[in-house]
C-alpha positions as CSV (number, residue, x, y, z in Angstrom):
1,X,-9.8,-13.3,-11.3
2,X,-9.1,-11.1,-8.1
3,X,-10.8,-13.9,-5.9
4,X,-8.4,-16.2,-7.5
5,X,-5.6,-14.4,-6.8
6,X,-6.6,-13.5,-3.5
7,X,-7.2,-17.4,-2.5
8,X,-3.1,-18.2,-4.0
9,X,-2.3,-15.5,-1.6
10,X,-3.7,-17.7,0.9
11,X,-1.8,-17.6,4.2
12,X,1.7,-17.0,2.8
13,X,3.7,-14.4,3.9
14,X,2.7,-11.3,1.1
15,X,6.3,-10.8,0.8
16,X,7.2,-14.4,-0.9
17,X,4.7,-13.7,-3.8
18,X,5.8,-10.2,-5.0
19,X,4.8,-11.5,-8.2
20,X,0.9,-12.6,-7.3
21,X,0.4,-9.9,-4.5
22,X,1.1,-7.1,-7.3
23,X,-1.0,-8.5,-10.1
24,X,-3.8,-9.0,-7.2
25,X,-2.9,-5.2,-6.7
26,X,-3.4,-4.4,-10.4
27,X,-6.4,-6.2,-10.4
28,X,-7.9,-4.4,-7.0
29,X,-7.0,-1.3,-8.1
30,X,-5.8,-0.3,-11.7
31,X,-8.3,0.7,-13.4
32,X,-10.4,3.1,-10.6
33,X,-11.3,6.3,-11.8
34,X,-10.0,8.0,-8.9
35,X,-7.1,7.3,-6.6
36,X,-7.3,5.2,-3.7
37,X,-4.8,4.6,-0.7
38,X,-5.2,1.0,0.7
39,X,-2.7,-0.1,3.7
40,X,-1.9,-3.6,3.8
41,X,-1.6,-4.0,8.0
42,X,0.8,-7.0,8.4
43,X,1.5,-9.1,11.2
44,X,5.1,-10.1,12.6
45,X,5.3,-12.7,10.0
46,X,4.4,-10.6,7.0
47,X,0.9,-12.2,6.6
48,X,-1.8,-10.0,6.1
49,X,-4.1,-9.0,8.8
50,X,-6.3,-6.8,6.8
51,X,-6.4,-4.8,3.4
52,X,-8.1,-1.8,4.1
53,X,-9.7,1.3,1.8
54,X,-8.7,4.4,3.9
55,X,-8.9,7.2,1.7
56,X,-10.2,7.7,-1.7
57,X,-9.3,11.0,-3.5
58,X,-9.8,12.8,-7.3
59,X,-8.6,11.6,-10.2
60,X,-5.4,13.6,-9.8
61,X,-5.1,13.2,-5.8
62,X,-5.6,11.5,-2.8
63,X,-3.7,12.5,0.0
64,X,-3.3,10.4,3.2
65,X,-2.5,10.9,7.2
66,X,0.0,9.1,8.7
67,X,-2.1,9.3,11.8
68,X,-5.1,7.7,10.6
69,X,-2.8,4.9,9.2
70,X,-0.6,4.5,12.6
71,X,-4.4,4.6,14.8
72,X,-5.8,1.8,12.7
73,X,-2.1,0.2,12.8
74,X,-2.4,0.1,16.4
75,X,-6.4,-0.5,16.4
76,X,-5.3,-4.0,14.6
77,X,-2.1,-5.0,15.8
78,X,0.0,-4.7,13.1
79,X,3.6,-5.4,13.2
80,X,4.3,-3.4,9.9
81,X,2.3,-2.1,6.4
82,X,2.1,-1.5,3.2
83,X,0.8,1.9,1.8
84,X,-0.9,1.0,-1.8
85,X,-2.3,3.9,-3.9
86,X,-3.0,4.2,-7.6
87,X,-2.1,6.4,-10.1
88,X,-5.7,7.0,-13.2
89,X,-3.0,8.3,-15.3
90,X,-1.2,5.1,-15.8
91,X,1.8,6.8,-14.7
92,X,2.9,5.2,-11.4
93,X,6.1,7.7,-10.6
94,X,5.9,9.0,-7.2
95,X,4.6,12.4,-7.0
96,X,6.6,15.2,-4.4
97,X,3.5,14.9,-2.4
98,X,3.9,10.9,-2.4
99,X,7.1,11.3,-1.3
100,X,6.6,13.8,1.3
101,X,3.9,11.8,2.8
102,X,5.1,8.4,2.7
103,X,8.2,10.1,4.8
104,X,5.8,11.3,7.4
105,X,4.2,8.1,7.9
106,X,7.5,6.1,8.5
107,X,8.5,8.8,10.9
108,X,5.3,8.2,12.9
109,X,5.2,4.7,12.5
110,X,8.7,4.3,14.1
111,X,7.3,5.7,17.3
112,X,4.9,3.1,17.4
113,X,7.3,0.0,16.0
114,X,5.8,-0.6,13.1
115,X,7.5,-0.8,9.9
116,X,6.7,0.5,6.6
117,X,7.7,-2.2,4.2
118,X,7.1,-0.1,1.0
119,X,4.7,2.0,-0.7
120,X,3.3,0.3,-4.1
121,X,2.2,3.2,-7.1
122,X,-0.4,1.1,-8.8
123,X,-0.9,1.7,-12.6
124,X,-2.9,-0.1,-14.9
125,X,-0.1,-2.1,-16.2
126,X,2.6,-1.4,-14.4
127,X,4.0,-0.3,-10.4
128,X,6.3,1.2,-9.1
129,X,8.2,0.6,-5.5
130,X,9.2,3.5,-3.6
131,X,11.6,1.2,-1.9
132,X,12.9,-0.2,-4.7
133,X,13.3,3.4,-6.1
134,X,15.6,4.7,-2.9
135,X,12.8,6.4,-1.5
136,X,13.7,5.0,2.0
């Protein structure tokens, strides 16, 4: 199934499939044990350059450098991302530390011009936006 979903994702823009880009999430990345922060690195059209495992945590945490992220950012040529972790609870509400974090990583990625489209919380049947939420 996460092939299949991967090949509808095709070349189109990640942004006009919502739908299919966060059931491929779920798929990817619902059921680990532990969490996991992927960035999808995105190029001025919002197509995917790269989906990329950068830090894997516990099963209660997994936290994530905003330098790491901008580096690799740069390292690929990304226009903009988005940060993707998962929540083993099943509850995909953004913790302080989420929140704290994601804030850091916009501020840095400003300074390089690339744009944080959102940061996904991945549950295994449901997510949650942090942009969607007000979170920036």
């Amino acid at each position: 199934m996460l092939y299949s979903l991967a090949d509808q994702l095709g070349d189109r823009p990640l942004l006009a499939s919502t739908d299919l880009l966060l059931a491929y999430l779920r798929s990817e990345m619902g059921s680990l044990p532990a969490e996991a922060v992927h960035v999808l690195f995105l190029d001025a059209s919002l197509r995917l350059i790269r989906n990329e495992r950068m830090f894997h945590g516990t099963i209660s945490e997994c936290p994530f450098y905003a330098r790491e992220v901008v580096r690799r950012g740069l390292e690929l040529g990304a226009a903009s991302l988005i940060l993707v972790h998962n929540h083993p609870s099943g509850d995909p509400t953004p913790s302080d530390d989420d929140r704290k974090r994601t804030h850091d990583l916009i501020e840095a990625a400003r300074l390089f011009d690339i744009q944080v489209v959102d940061h996904l919380i991945i549950a295994r049947t449901e997510c949650r936006s942090m942009r969607a939420m007000g979170y920036f």
